[in-house]
C-alpha positions in Angstrom: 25.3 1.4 -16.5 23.3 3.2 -14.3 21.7 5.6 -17.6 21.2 2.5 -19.9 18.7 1.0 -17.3 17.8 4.0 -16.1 13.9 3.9 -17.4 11.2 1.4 -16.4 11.4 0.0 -19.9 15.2 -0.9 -19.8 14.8 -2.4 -16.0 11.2 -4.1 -16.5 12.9 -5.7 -19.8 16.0 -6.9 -17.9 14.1 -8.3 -15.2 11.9 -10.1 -17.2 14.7 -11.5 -19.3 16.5 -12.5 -16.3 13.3 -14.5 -14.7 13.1 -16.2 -18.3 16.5 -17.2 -18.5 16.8 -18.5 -14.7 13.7 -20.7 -15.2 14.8 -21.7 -19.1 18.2 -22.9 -17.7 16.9 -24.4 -14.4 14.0 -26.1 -16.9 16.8 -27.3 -19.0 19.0 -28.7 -16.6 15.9 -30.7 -15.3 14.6 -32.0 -18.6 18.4 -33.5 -19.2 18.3 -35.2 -16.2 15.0 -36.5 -16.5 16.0 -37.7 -20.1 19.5 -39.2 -18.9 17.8 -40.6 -16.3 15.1 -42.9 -18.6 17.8 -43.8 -20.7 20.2 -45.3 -18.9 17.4 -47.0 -16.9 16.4 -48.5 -20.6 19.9 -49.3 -21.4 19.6 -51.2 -18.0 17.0 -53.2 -18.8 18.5 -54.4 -22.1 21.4 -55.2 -20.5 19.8 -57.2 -17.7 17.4 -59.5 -20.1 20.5 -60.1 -22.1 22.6 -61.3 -19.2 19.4 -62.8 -17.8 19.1 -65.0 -21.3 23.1 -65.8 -21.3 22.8 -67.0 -17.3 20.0 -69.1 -18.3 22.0 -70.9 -20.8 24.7 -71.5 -18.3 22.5 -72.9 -15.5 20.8 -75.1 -18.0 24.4 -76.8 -18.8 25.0 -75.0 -22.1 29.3 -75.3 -22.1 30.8 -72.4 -21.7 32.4 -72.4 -25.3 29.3 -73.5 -27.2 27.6 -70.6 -25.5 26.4 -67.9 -28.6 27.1 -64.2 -26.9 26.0 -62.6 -30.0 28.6 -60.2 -31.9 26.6 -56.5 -31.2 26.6 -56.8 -27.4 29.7 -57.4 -25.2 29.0 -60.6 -22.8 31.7 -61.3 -20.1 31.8 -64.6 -17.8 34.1 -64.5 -14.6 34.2 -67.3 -12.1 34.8 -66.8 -8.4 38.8 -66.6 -9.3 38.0 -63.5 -11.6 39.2 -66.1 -14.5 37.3 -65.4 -17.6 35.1 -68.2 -18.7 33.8 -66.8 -21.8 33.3 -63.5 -23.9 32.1 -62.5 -26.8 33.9 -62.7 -30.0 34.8 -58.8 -30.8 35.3 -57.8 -27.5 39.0 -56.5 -27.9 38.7 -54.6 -23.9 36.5 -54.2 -21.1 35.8 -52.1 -17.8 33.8 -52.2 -15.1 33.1 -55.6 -14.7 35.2 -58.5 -12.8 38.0 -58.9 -15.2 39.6 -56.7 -17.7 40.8 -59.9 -19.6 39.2 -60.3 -22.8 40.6 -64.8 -23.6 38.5 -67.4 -22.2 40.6 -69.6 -19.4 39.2 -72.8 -19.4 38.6 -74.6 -16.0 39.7 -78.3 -15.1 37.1 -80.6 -15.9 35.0 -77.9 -18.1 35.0 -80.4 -21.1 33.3 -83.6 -18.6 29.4 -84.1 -19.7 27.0 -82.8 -16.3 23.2 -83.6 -16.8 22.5 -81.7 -13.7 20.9 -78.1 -13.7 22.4 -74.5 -12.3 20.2 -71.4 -10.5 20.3 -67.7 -11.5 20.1 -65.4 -9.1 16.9 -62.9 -9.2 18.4 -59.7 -9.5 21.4 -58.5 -11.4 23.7 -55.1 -10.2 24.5 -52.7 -12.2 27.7 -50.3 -12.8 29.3 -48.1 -15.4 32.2 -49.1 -17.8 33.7 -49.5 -21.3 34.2 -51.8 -23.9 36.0 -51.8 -27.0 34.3 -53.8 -29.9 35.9 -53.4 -33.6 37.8 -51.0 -32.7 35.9 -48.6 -31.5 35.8 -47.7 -27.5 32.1 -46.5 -25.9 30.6 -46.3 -22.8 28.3 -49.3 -21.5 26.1 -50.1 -19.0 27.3 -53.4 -17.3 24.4 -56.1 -15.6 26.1 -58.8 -13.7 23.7 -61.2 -12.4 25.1 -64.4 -10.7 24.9 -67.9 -11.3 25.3 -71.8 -10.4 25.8 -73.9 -13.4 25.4 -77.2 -13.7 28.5 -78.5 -12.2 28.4 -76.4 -9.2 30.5 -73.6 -10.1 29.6 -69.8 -9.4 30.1 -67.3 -12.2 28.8 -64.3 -12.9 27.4 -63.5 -16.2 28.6 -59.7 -17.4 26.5 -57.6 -20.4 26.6 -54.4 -21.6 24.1 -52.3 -23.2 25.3 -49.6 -25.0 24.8 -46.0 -23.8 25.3 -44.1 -27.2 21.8 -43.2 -27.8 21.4 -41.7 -24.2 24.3 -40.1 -25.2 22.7 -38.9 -28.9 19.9 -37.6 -27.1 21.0 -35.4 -24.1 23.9 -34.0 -26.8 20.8 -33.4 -29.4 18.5 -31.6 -26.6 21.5 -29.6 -25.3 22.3 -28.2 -28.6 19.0 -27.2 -29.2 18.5 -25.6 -25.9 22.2 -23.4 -26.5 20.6 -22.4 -30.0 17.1 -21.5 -28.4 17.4 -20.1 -25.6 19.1 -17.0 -26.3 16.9 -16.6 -29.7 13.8 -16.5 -26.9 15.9 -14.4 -24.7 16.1 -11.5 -27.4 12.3 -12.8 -28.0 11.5 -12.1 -24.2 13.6 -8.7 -23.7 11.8 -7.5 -27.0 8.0 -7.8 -26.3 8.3 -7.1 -22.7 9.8 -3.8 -24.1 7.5 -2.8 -26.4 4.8 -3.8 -24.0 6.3 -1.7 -21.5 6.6 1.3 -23.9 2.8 0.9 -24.8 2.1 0.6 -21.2 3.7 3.6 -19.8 3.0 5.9 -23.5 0.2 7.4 -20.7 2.4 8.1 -18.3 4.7 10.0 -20.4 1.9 12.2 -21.5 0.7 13.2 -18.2 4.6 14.1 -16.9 4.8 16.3 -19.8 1.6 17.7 -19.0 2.9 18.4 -15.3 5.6 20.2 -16.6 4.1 22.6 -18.5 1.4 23.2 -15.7 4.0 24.0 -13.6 5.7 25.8 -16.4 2.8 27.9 -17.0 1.7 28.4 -13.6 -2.1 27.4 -15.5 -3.9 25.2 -12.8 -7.0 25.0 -15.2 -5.3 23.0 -17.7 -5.6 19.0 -16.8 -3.6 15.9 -17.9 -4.8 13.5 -20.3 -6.8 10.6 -19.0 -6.5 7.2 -21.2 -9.3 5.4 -22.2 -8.5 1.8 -20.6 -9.2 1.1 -17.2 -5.8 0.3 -15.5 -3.9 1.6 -12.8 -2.5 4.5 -15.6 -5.9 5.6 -16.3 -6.7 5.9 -12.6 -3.3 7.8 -11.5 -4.3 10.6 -14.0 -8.1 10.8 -12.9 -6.2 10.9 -9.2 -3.9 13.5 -11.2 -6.8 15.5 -12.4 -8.2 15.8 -8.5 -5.4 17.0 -7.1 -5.1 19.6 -9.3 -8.9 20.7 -9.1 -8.1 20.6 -5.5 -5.2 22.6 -5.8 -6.9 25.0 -8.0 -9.2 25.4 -5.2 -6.9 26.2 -2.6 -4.8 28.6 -4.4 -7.8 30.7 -6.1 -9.0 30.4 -2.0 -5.7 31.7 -0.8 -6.1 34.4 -3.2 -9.5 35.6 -2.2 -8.3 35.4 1.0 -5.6 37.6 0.9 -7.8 40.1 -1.6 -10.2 39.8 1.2 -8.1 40.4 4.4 -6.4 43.3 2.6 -9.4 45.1 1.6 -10.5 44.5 5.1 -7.2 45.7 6.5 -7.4 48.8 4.4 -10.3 50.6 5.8 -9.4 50.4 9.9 -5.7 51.4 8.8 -7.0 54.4 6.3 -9.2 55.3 9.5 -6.8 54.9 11.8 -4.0 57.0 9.5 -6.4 59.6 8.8 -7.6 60.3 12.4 -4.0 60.6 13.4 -3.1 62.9 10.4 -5.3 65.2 11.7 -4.5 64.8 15.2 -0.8 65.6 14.2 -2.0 68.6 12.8 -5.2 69.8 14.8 -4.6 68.4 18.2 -7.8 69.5 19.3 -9.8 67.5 17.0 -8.5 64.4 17.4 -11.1 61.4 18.0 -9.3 59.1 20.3 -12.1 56.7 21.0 -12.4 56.2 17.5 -8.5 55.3 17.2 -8.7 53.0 19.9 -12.4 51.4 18.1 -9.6 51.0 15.0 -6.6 49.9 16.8 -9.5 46.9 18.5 -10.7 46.3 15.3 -7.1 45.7 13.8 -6.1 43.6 16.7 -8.7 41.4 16.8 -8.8 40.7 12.8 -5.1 40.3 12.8 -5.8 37.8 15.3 -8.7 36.0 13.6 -6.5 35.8 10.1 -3.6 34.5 12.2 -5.6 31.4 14.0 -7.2 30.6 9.9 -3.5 30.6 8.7 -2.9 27.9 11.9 -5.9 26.1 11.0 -4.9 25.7 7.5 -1.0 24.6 8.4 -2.5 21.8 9.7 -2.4 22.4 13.3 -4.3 19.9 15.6 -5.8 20.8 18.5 -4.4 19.2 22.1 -6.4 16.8 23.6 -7.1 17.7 26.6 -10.3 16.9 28.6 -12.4 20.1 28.5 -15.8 20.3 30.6 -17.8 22.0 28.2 -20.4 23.0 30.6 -17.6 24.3 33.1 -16.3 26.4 29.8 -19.9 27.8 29.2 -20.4 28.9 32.7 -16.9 30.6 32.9 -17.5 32.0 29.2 -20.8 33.5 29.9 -19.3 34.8 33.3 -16.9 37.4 31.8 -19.1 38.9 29.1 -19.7 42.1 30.5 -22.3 45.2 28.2 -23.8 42.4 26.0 -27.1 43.9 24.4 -29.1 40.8 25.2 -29.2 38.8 28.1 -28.1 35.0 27.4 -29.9 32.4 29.2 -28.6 28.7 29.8 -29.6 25.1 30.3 -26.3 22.9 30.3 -25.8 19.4 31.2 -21.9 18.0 32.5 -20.2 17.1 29.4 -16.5 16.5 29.2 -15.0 16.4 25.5 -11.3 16.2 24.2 -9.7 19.2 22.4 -8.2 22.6 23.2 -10.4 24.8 25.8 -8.7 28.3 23.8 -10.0 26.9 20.7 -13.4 26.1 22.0 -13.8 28.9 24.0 -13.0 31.2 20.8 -16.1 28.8 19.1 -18.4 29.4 22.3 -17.3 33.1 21.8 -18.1 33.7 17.9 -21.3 32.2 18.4 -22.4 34.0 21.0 -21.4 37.3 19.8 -23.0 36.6 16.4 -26.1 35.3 18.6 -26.1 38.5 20.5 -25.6 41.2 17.0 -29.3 39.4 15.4 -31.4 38.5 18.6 -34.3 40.7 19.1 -34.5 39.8 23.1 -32.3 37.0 24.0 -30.1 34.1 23.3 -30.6 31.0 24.6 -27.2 28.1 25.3 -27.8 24.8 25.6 -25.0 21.8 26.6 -26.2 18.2 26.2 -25.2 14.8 25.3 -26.9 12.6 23.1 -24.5 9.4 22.7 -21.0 9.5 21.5 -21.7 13.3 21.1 -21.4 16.4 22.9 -24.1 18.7 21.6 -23.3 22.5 22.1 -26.4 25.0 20.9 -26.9 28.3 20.5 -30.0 29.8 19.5 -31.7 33.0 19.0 -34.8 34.9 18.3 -33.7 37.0 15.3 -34.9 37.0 11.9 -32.8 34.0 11.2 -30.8 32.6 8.4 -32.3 31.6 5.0 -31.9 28.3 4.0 -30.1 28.4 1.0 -27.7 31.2 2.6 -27.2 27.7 5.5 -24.0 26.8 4.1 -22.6 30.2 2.5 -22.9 32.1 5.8 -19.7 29.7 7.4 -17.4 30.8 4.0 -14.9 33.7 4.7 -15.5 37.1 4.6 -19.3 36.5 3.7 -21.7 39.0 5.0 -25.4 38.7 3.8 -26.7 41.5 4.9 -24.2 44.3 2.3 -26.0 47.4 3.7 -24.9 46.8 7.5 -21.5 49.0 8.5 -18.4 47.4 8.8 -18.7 48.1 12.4 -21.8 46.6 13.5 -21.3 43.6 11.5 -17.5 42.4 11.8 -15.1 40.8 9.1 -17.2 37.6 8.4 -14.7 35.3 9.7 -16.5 33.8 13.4 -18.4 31.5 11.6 -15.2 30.0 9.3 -13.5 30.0 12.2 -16.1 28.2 14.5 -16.7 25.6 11.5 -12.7 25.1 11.1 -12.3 24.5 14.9 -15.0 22.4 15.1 -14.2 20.2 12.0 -10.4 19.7 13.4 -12.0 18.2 17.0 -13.5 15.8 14.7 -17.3 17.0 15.3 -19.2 19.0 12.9 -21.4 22.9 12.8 -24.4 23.8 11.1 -27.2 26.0 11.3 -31.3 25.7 11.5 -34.0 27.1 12.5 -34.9 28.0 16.3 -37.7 26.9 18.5 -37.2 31.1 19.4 -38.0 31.5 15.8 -34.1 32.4 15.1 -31.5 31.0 14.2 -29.9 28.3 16.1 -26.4 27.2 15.5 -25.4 23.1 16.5 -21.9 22.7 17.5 -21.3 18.4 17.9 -18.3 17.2 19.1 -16.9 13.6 20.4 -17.7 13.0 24.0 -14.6 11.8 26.3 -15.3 7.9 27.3 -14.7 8.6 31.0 -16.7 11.6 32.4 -14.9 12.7 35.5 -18.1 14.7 36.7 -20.3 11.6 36.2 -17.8 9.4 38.4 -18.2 12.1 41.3 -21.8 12.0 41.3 -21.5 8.2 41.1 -19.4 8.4 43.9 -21.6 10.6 45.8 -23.3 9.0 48.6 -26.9 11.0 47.9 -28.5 12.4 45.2 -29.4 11.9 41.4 -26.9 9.8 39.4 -26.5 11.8 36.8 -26.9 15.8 37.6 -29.6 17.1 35.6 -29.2 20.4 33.3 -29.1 23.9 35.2 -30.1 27.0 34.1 -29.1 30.0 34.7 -29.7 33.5 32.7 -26.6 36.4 32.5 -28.3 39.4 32.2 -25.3 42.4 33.0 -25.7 46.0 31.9 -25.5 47.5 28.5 -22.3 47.5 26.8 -20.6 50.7 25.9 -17.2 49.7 23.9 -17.5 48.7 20.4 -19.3 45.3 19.1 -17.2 42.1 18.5 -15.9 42.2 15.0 -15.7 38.4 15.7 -18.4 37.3 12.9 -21.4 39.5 11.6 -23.7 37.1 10.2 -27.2 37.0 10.8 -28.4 34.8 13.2 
């Protein structure tokens, strides 16, 4: 059971014959009773304005055996002592009404001459019997209305109206709703298929398509995108998306392990070759240079390992982090940079992980420091929501349409610079990265120094514990205005930050 409705067709076709037939059969069973219903409420009239015209007789002083009851419908007259008074001529039985005798009884003193006039009562009852007339037995529907006729007496005048054509009816409709409704059924379970097959034709197409991309391993190839408008035509241009954005990311993780291999190679050729020849010329062998290597390695191994975090999805903790606090404990520990870096900061608290910052602070800095001619100015502000982080330079800057290329991995513009002085090209992806998963944004323009100047924004916290101290304070400003400061320490004599080496 479970393989013949195993496809949409097979179950969207079942359902829909199942809806059809629930509402056919629950429409059916309503249109019989409506139609029973108006029938035997005709077959009660006719039977009340027949007994209505046979009690009128009575209470006008007709006699009970000159009375004409007609031959097509049964007429039954019972006194108070359930003695028949009168009956039609072919009425051979009779239930449902007062007496089940079918012979007149004839009353002491029915014969003696009465001028005086009887009373019908306004509304006749109603019940269900039989009556057998030539023979032949059918259901009726019985009116007895009460009357007073002329001599005083009570009776109550009994007709029937036949209830063969309600009968003839609700049979007829019945029949035709057996014959039909499985005829529409097949009708129903047809079209919806064949509908349904049309329908999902599209659908069938692009899972083909998917399996022999994955087949093939071809990412280029796309799957087919109908021409209509529907919810089929949009799940293969969503289709077609995902796989140029899967494209993307694998030809990316490609280039990125081309990249990080070619940069691997050249510190661990160094590396081998200066310990080759230490092995076999002890004398000669350049141990600053191994160490330079060994740095290098370490600190590009570690750069590759926080992208591979960044792109698993990890999300930073959100901890409150005092971004001028972080600058001023940053800018502390540098120690031999070539420029002196000079600050103007504002108390700012933002959300996030200080490690992760601190490495965005860091790269910046360090890529600041490698292009600036004199000095490197860093800059903590809020304007609004944001936390604005800047940090500019007076180098020869970064062209404009290299603004956006300069933050993409292993990108160096400047190809003549040494490995050495300029780094692996992966600061600035992994400053933009960082700063994208705190939810703020990076980008680069052009410095009042006449540099470059980098603009790192990021969410400020709602509640600033440094502004509730100085609100608290009993004296003084309240909010603390920017400080400057300028960290000036001697030249540096180990090897240059391979952290980024783009210019600017």
């Amino acid at each position: 059971m479970g393989r013949v409705f195993g496809s949409v067709r097979a179950r969207a076709a079942l359902g829909a014959t199942v809806v059809v037939a629930v509402a056919l059969v629950a429409a059916g069973f309503a249109v019989l009773g409506v139609l029973r219903s108006n029938l035997a409420d005709r077959a009660e009239v006719d039977a009340g304005a027949t007994a209505r015209a046979v009690a009128s007789k009575v209470a006008g002083g007709v006699a009970y055996r000159e009375l004409d009851l007609g031959d097509d419908t049964p007429v039954q007259i019972v006194d108070e002592d359930h003695r028949v008074r009168a009956v039609s001529d072919d009425l051979q039985a009779v239930t449902g009404t007062g007496s089940s005798s079918v012979r007149p009884v004839p009353a002491p003193g029915e014969d003696d001459d009465d001028d005086g006039a009887g009373e019908v009562s306004s509304t006749p009852q109603y019940s269900a019997g039989t009556a057998r007339i030539d023979g032949e037995t059918a259901e009726y529907r019985w009116a007895a209305l009460e009357v007073t006729d002329a001599r005083g007496e009570d009776v109550t005048v009994y007709a029937g109206a036949p209830l063969a054509t309600e009968q003839g009816a609700v049979g007829t409709v019945r029949q035709a709703m057996l014959i039909g409704l499985p005829l529409l059924l097949v009708v129903v379970a047809g079209v919806t298929w064949l509908v349904t097959r049309r329908a999902l034709r599209p659908v069938e197409g692009i899972r083909r398509e998917m399996a022999a991309i994955t087949a093939s391993t071809d990412l280029s190839r796309r799957v087919p995108v109908p021409g209509s408008y529907d919810e089929v035509a949009r799940l293969a241009r969503t289709t077609n998306e995902t796989l140029t954005a899967l494209e993307a990311s694998v030809e990316r993780q490609r280039a990125f392990v081309a990249d990080a291999s070619h940069e691997l190679r050249s510190p661990v050729a160094s590396l081998r070759t200066q310990l080759e020849v230490g092995a076999a010329h002890p004398e000669l062998l350049d141990l600053d240079g191994a160490v330079e290597d060994v740095v290098r390695l370490q600190r590009l191994a570690a750069d590759l390992l926080l992208l591979a975090r960044l792109d698993a999805g990890e999300r930073p903790a959100h901890a409150s982090v005092a971004l001028d606090a972080l600058v001023r404990e940053e800018l502390a520990q540098r120690l031999g940079d070539r420029v002196p870096v000079r600050t103007e900061v504002a108390p700012v608290v933002v959300p996030g992980s200080r490690g992760q910052l601190a490495r965005v602070l860091g790269n910046l800095v360090d890529n600041a420091q490698r292009h600036a001619r004199g000095g490197v100015r860093v800059a903590v502000r809020e304007e609004g929501q944001w936390a604005v982080l800047e940090v500019a330079d007076d180098g020869a800057g970064v062209p404009e349409g290299e603004r956006e290329r300069i933050f993409e991995r292993f990108v160096r513009l400047d190809d003549a610079r040494s490995r050495d002085d300029g780094g692996a090209g992966l600061g600035l992806a992994i400053a933009r990265d960082v700063a994208v998963r705190h939810g703020g944004t990076l980008a680069v323009g052009a410095a009042p120094e006449g540099g470059a100047l980098f603009e790192l924004r990021l969410p400020a916290a709602e509640a600033l514990p440094t502004r509730l101290s100085a609100a608290l304070a009993p004296a003084g400003p309240a909010c603390p205005k920017p400080t400057s400061a300028t960290y000036s320490p001697p030249p540096r004599s180990t090897s240059p930050d391979s952290s980024d080496s783009m210019p600017g």
